[in-house]
N, C-alpha and C positions, 0 to 999 in steps of 0.2 A: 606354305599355305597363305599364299598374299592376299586372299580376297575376304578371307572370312574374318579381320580387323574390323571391316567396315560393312560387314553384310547387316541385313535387317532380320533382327529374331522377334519373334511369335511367342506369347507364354498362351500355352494351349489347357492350362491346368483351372480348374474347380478351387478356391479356396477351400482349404480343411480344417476344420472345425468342430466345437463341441457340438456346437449345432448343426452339423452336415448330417441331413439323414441318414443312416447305413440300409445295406438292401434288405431289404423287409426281413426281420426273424434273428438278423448278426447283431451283433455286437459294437454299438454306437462307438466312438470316442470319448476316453475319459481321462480328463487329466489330474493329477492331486501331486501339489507341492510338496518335497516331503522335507527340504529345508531351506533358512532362509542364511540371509546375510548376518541376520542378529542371531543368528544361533541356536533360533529355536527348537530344532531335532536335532542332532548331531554332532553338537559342542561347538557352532560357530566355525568351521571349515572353510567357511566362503565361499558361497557357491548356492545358486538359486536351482533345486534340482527337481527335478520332474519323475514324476513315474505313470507311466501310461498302461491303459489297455482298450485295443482296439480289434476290429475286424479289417482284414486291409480288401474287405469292398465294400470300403467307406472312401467315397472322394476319389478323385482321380487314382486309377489303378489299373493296372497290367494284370489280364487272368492268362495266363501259363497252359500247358497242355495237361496239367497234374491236376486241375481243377475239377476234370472231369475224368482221367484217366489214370491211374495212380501209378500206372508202370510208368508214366512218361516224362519229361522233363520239368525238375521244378526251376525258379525263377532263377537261380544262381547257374545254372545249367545254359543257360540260353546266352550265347557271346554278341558282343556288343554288336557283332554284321547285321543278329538278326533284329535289332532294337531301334537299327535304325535305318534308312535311305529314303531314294526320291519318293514322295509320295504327292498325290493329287486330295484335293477339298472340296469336294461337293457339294452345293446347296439342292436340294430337294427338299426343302422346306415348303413351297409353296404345293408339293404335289401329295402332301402326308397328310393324315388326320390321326383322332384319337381312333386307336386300335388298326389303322389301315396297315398293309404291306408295300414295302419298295421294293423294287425286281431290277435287274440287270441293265433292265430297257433303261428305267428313270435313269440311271447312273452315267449309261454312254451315252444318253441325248444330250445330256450338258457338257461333259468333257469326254478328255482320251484318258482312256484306262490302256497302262501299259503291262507287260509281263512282268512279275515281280515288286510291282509297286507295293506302295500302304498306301492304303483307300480310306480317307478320313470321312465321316456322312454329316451333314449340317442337316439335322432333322428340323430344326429351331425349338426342342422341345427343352433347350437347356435353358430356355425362358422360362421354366417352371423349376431351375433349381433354388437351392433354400437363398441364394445369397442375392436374387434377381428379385427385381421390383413384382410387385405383384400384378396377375392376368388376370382381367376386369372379365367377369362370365355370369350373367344376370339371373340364370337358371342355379347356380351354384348355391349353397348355403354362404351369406354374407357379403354375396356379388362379388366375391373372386374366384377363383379356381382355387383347389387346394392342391399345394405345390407338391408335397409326397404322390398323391394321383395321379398327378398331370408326368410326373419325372420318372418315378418307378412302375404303375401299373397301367397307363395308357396311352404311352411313347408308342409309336408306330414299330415295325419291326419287318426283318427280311421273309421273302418269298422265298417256297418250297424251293426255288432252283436257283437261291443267289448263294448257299456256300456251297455248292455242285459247281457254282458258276468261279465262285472264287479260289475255291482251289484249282481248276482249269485253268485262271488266269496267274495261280499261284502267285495271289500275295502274297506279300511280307506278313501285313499286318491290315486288320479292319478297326477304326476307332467309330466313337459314335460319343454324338453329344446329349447323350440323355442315359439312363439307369441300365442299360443294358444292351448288349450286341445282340443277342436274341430279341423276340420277339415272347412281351411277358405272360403270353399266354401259354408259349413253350415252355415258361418256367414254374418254379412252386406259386408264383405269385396266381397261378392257374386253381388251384385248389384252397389259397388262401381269402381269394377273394373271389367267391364266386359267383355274385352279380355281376359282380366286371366282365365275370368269362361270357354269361350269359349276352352281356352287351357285343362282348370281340364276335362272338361269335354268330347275331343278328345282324350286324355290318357285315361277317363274310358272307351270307346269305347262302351259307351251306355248312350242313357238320364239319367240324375244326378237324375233330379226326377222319375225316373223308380226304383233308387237303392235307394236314401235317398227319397221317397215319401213326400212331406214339411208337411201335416198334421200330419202323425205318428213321421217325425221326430222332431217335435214341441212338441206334446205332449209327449215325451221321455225327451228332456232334458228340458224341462219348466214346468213341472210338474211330473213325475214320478220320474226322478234324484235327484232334489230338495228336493222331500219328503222320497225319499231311498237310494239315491245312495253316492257314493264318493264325497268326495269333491273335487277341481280343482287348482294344483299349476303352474301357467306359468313363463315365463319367467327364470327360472334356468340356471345355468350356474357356474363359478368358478370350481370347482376343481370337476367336476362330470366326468369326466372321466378317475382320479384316482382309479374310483371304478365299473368302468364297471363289470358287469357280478356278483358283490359281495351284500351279505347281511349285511343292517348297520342299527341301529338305528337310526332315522330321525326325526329330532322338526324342525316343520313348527312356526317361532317366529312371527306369528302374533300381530301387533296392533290391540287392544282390543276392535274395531272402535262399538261404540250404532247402530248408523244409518246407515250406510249404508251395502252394498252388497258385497265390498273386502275391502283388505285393502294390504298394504305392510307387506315385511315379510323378516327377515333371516332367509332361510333353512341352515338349518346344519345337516350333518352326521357324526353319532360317531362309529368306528370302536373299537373291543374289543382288549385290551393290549396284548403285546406277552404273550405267555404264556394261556390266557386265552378263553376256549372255546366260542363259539357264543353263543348257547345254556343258558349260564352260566350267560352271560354279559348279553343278554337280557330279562333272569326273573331277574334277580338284577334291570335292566331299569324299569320294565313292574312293580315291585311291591315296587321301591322307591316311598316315602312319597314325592318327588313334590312339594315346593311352587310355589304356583305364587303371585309375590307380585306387580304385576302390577292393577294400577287404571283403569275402563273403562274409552275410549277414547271417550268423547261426545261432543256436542254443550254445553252440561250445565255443564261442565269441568271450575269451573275459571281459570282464566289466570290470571301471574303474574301481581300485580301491573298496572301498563299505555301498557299493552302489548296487541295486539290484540288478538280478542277471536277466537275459530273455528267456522267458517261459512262452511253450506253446502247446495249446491243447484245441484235439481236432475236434471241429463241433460236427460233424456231419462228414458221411464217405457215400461213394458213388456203391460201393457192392450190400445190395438189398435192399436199393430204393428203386420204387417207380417212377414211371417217365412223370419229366418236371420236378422231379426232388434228387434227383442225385449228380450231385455236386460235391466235391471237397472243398473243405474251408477250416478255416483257423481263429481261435482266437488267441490274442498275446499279449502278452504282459510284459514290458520292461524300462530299465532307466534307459538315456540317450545314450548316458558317454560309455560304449562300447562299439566296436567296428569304428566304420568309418565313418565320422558326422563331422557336420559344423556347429561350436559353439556359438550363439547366436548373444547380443548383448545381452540380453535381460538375461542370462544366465548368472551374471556378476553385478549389471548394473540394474537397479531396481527400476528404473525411471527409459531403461532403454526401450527398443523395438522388438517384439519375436521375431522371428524368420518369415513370417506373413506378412509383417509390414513393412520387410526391407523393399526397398525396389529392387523389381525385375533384372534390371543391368546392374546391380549391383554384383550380380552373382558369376559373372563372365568378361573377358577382358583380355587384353594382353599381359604379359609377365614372365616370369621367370620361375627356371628348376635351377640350382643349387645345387651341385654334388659335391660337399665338404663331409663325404664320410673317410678321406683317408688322414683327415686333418681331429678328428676326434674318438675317444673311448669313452671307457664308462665313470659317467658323471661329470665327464669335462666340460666344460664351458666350450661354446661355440662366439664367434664376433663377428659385424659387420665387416671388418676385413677379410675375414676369412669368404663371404657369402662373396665381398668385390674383388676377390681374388677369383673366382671361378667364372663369373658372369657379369653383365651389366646392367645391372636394376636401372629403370628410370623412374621419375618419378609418374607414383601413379601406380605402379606394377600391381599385380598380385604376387608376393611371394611363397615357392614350395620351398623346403628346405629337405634337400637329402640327409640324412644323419647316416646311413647304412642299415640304421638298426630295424628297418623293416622286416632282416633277416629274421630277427626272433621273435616274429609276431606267432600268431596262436597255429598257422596253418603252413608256418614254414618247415621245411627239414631243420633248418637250425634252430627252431624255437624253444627259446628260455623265456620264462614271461617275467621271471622275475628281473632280467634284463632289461627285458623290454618295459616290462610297468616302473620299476625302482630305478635304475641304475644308467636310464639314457641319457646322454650330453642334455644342456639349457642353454640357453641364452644369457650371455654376461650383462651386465649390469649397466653397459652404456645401450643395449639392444631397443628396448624399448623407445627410446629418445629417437636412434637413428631410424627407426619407422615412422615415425612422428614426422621427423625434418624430409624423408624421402616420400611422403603421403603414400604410404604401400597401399592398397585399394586393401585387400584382406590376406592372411598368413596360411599357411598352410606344412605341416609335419607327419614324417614316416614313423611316430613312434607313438606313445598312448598321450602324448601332452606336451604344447606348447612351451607350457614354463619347465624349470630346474626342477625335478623331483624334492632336490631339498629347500625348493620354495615352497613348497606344498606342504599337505598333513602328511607328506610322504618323511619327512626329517623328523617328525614326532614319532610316527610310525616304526622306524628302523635306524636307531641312534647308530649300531655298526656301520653301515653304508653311510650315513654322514659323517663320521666320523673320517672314513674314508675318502670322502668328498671333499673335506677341508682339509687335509692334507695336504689334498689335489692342487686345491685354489691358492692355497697358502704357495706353492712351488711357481702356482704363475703369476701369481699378482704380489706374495710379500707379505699378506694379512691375513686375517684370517675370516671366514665365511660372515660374521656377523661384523666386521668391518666394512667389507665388499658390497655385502647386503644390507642394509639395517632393515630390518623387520617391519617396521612401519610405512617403509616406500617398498619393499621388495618383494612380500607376502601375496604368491599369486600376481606380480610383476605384470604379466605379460596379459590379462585379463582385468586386472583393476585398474591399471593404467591406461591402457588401449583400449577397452571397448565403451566408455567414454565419448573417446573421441572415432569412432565408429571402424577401428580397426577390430576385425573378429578373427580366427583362425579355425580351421579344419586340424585333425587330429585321428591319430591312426591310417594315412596312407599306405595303400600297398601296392598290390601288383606289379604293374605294370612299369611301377614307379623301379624298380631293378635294375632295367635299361635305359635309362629315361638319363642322356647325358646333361652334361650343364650347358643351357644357353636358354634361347628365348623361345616363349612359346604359347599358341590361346590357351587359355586354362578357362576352364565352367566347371561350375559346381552346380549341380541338379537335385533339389532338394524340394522332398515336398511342402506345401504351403502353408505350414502349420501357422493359422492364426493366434493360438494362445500358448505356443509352445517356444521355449527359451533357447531351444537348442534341435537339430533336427539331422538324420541319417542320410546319405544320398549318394548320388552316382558323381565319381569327379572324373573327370577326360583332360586331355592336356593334347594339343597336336600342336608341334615342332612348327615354328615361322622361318 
């Protein structure tokens, strides 16, 4: 994949936040620390830990066909073909107002719509989302717009014959830059705010149900859509109207959520390098080999050690609601470190970045896979020779490290967790250092955690398995474990040390990660934007150079 080094990416995402509004009725974002560095809950562990509970249609998100249809595929269900390809950007900003409808027409007057594309809409209403300067509106209370109105309930929205039209032209996918793919008078926002409807529906200048009939338009997107149609990306925003009017390659970076109906996502758009045709860039896209080395995101996901687990409870189901109210949705509750996530600095370091304030390209890059799982078992140290025995890091890389032991992750045939959480290979004790001298951009592992388990409260935890462990070390090094490590530099190694100095790592790899030989290769991490979050879950991809 020679071109995509140097291609130009797009971050298409909504910062997310405690202050992002959720769609009216859900369940905001909440986040509460539940320990710190100094030990305040949990005997001093080390570790800045988060527990959350949110709606995931809050912020940039992916709604799934199960949102509305409960036989049909939830988010983890949908392969990465459908999440992503060519897609076009439309501005039709100038031809929308508050409550009006876009139709087929506005879309193909400005560009070409292709067969199976993702159709992104630049409505410009994502100038009314929470994190955008505010819209001066003299009639308004206060002389500005009020940004929940202006983004959830009076965003323009499609005409009776544009998902007729779009499943004809069988998209991929339909994105929109404001609070919904629909049109929010098709939705509960219809019956919750119903001066607004009265207003949609004096601009239509005809009864609403004369044009959206509620029977046919119920069974359209509650069952016909669901089973044929596009999929739904809302809330976008960030740099999308850098690219008006142009054709990009688009990955919707959804989490890989078992249960439910959406989930959170970074959109990104990748533009082709100068020099290189669209055409060119996009079968190069369309027929790279693709990992995905993301674990599904479930309830039966463990979670680190004494960390809560993911809870979800369904707030609302499509069977026995009326039109505009039936929807599936979720609310959920849990810590980060399960599945696949990146621990972000402020997880370790008090004074670091969340994952919202890292830059953009921080998160994407050239690098390296590492397959040194026939070089380790359980609890052995792994070494920089061993990783430059298989591949050639340069400086700079992002490094994955194969261990093998992805095998006994939660969802494997071979799954032992207590393998997998207790008893996986670490990093020796010169590790940290040669990250440092090699400037690895950020880390990446197939097992529940970067560092030695018996760096961790994992060797207070299960004195047997340490015991075992220094045996181990003792046979390769000569000394014994608190020799090799002293407690005071080695405690959590690979996170007090490193993310400091803005080396962070990923943890829990899978999939895809099986086949995935040693050599070089782009690696992205697609993580949502979490502004006040330490640490955060996401899609990672890796394609072969």
């Amino acid at each position: 994949m020679s071109n995509l080094p140097t291609s130009h990416w797009y971050d298409l995402t909504q910062p997310l936040s405690i202050f992002t509004p959720p769609w009216p009725g859900e369940m905001p974002l909440q986040v509460h620390f539940f320990k710190r560095l100094t030990g305040s809950w949990g005997g001093g562990q080390g570790a800045n830990g988060q527990l959350i509970e949110w709606s995931n249609n809050t912020g940039t998100h992916l709604v799934g066909p199960r949102a509305f249809h409960s036989g049909a595929r939830a988010i983890a269900d949908i392969p990465l073909r459908d999440l992503s390809g060519e897609a076009v950007i439309v501005d039709i900003s100038d031809l929308v107002s508050d409550y009006s409808l876009y139709t087929p027409e506005m879309i193909t007057s400005r560009v070409t719509v292709k067969e199976g594309d993702i159709l992104i809409l630049h409505t410009g209403y994502h100038k009314h989302g929470y994190d955008q300067p505010d819209v001066v509106n003299s009639a308004a209370q206060g002389g500005i717009e009020n940004k929940e109105f202006g983004y959830y309930v009076r965003h323009p929205g499609p005409s009776p014959d544009f998902f007729p039209w779009a499943m004809q032209m069988k998209l991929k996918m339909i994105g929109v830059d404001c609070g919904s793919a629909e049109h929010p008078m098709n939705t509960s926002i219809r019956t919750q705010h119903g001066r607004e409807f009265l207003k949609a529906e004096a601009k239509l200048g005809r009864p609403w149900d004369e044009v959206f009939p509620p029977d046919e338009y119920h069974h359209l997107s509650h069952v016909v859509m669901p089973q044929h149609g596009p999929l739904l990306v809302e809330s976008l925003g960030g740099q999308i109207k850098e690219l008006l009017n142009q054709r990009a390659w688009v990955i919707v970076g959804a989490i890989p959520f078992m249960e439910v109906e959406a989930a959170w996502a970074r959109v990104v758009a990748i533009r082709p390098p100068a020099g290189v045709d669209e055409a060119t860039f996009f079968e190069e896209m369309r027929t790279a080999d693709t990992l995905d080395l993301t674990l599904p995101f479930s309830v039966q996901t463990p979670q680190w050690a004494n960390y809560e687990p993911l809870t979800v409870k369904y707030t609302k189901r499509v069977g026995g609601q009326y039109f505009g109210l039936g929807r599936n949705n979720a609310h959920c509750r849990a810590s980060f470190h399960l599945a696949t996530h990146m621990d972000g600095e402020k997880h370790f370091w008090a004074a670091g970045r969340t994952i919202g304030q890292m830059p953009f390209d921080y998160w994407f890059g050239p690098g390296v896979i590492a397959d040194i799982s026939g070089m380790v078992s359980d609890t052995s140290v792994y070494t920089p020779a061993m990783i430059e025995s298989v591949a050639e890091v340069r400086e700079g890389d992002i490094l994955l490290i194969k261990t093998g032991y992805y095998r006994y992750g939660w969802n494997s045939p071979e799954s032992d967790e207590f393998r997998y959480m207790i008893k996986h290979p670490g990093p020796s004790p010169d590790f940290a250092d040669w990250c440092l001298e090699k400037k690895i951009k950020w880390l990446g592992v197939d097992c529940v955690a970067m560092e030695h388990p018996m760096n961790t409260i994992q060797r207070q935890w299960h004195p047997k398995t340490f015991a075992e462990a220094n045996q181990k070390l003792i046979a390769q090094y000569g000394a014994d474990w608190d020799e090799v490590y002293p407690l005071d530099k080695f405690y959590q190694d690979m996170h007090l040390n490193l993310f400091p100095k803005g080396i962070v790592h990923a943890e829990n790899l899978g999939g895809a990660i099986a086949r995935a030989e040693s050599g070089r290769y782009f690696i992205a991490a697609f993580l949502q934007k979490g502004m006040e979050t330490a640490s955060m879950w996401g899609r990672f991809l890796a394609v072969p150079l």
